[in-house]
N, C-alpha and C positions, 0 to 999 in steps of 0.2 A: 806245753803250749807251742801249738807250730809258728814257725815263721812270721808268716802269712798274719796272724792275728794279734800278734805282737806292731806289726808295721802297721794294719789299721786303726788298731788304738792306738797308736802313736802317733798318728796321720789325723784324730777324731779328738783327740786332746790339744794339738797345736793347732789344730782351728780353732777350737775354744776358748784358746788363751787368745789368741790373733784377737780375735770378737773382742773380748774380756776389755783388752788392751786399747783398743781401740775407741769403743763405747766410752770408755773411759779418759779419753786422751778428747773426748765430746765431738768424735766425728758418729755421723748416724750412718749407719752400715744395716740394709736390709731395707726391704720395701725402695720406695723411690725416693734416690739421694741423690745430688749436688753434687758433679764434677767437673776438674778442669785437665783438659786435653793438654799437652805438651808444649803445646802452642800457644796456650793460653786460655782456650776458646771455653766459657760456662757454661753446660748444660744440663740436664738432670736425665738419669738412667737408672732402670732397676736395677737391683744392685742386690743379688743374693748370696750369703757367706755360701762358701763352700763349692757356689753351683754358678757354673755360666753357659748360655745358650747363646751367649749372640759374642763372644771376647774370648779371648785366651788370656785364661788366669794367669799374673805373678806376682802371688804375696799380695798385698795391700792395693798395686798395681796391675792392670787389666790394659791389652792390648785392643782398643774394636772402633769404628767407624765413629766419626764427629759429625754431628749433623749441623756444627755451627760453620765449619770449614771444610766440608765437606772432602775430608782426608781420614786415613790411619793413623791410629796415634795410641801412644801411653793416656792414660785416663787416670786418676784417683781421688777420693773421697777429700771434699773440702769440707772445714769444720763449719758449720753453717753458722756459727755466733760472730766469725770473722768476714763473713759477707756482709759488704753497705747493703742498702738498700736497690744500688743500680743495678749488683751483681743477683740478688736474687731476684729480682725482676725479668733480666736477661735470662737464669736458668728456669725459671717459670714459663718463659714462651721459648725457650730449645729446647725438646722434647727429642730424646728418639726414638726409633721405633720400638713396637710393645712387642714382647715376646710372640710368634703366633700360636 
Protein backbone atom coordinates (compact mmCIF):
# COMPACT_ATOMS: atom_id res chain seq x y z
CA UNK A 1 0.00 0.00 0.00
CA UNK A 2 1.47 3.40 -1.04
CA UNK A 3 1.98 6.24 1.00
CA UNK A 4 -0.34 8.24 -0.35
CA UNK A 5 -3.39 5.89 0.62
CA UNK A 6 -2.38 5.19 3.95
CA UNK A 7 -2.47 9.26 4.83
CA UNK A 8 -6.05 9.28 3.20
CA UNK A 9 -7.40 6.88 5.22
CA UNK A 10 -6.00 8.22 7.88
CA UNK A 11 -7.07 11.66 7.14
CA UNK A 12 -11.06 9.87 6.31
CA UNK A 13 -11.08 7.92 9.73
CA UNK A 14 -10.05 10.99 12.05
CA UNK A 15 -12.94 12.81 10.52
CA UNK A 16 -15.12 10.23 11.48
CA UNK A 17 -14.17 10.05 14.70
CA UNK A 18 -14.06 14.11 14.87
CA UNK A 19 -18.08 13.79 13.82
CA UNK A 20 -18.48 10.51 16.00
CA UNK A 21 -17.12 12.59 18.96
CA UNK A 22 -18.81 15.52 18.60
CA UNK A 23 -22.46 14.40 17.66
CA UNK A 24 -21.91 12.94 20.72
CA UNK A 25 -20.61 15.58 23.04
CA UNK A 26 -24.64 16.81 21.50
CA UNK A 27 -23.10 19.54 19.42
CA UNK A 28 -24.91 19.31 15.72
CA UNK A 29 -22.29 19.45 13.25
CA UNK A 30 -23.59 19.48 9.33
CA UNK A 31 -26.40 21.24 7.78
CA UNK A 32 -27.10 24.57 9.39
CA UNK A 33 -25.56 25.01 12.98
CA UNK A 34 -25.27 27.49 15.76
CA UNK A 35 -22.12 29.52 16.29
CA UNK A 36 -20.17 31.73 18.33
CA UNK A 37 -17.41 34.00 16.91
CA UNK A 38 -14.45 34.87 19.37
CA UNK A 39 -16.07 37.78 20.29
CA UNK A 40 -18.89 36.39 21.39
CA UNK A 41 -21.20 37.20 18.52
CA UNK A 42 -24.33 34.20 17.87
CA UNK A 43 -24.99 33.25 14.64
CA UNK A 44 -25.82 30.22 12.52
CA UNK A 45 -23.63 28.91 9.38
CA UNK A 46 -23.48 25.90 7.24
CA UNK A 47 -21.55 23.89 8.70
CA UNK A 48 -20.13 20.73 6.56
CA UNK A 49 -17.64 18.08 8.22
CA UNK A 50 -14.90 17.68 6.29
CA UNK A 51 -15.69 20.68 3.60
CA UNK A 52 -15.42 24.44 3.78
CA UNK A 53 -16.15 26.99 1.10
CA UNK A 54 -16.57 30.05 2.72
CA UNK A 55 -13.63 29.41 6.21
CA UNK A 56 -10.51 27.94 6.70
CA UNK A 57 -10.78 24.88 8.52
CA UNK A 58 -8.95 24.06 12.15
CA UNK A 59 -10.19 21.01 13.73
CA UNK A 60 -13.53 21.70 15.43
CA UNK A 61 -12.55 25.49 14.73
CA UNK A 62 -13.15 27.40 11.61
CA UNK A 63 -11.70 30.79 10.70
CA UNK A 64 -14.51 33.03 8.38
CA UNK A 65 -16.40 36.28 8.36
CA UNK A 66 -19.15 37.24 11.38
CA UNK A 67 -22.00 38.71 10.07
CA UNK A 68 -23.10 39.84 13.61
CA UNK A 69 -19.88 42.01 14.06
CA UNK A 70 -19.02 42.34 11.01
CA UNK A 71 -15.21 41.03 11.44
CA UNK A 72 -12.69 37.83 11.09
CA UNK A 73 -12.95 35.56 13.72
CA UNK A 74 -12.42 31.91 15.15
CA UNK A 75 -16.11 30.59 14.98
CA UNK A 76 -17.29 26.98 16.57
CA UNK A 77 -20.20 24.84 16.98
CA UNK A 78 -22.42 25.70 20.19
CA UNK A 79 -24.18 22.91 21.89
CA UNK A 80 -27.71 23.95 21.06
CA UNK A 81 -29.33 22.45 24.40
CA UNK A 82 -27.15 25.13 26.21
CA UNK A 83 -28.69 28.04 24.36
CA UNK A 84 -31.66 30.31 26.33
CA UNK A 85 -33.98 31.10 24.39
CA UNK A 86 -32.52 34.85 23.61
CA UNK A 87 -29.41 33.22 22.17
CA UNK A 88 -31.40 31.20 19.73
CA UNK A 89 -33.49 33.80 18.80
CA UNK A 90 -30.48 36.07 18.05
CA UNK A 91 -28.75 33.04 15.95
CA UNK A 92 -32.10 32.50 14.02
CA UNK A 93 -32.02 36.09 12.67
CA UNK A 94 -27.79 36.29 12.07
CA UNK A 95 -27.63 34.32 9.20
CA UNK A 96 -24.64 34.41 6.94
CA UNK A 97 -24.17 34.20 3.71
CA UNK A 98 -25.34 30.85 1.78
CA UNK A 99 -22.89 29.12 -0.15
CA UNK A 100 -23.15 30.36 -3.86
Amino acid sequence: MSIVVIVVVAVVVLLIVQLIVVRRAGYKIGGTTVVRCSKGHIFTTTWVPGVSFKAVRLGLVRFQYCPVGHHWALVSPINEADLTDEDKRLAAENRDTRIP
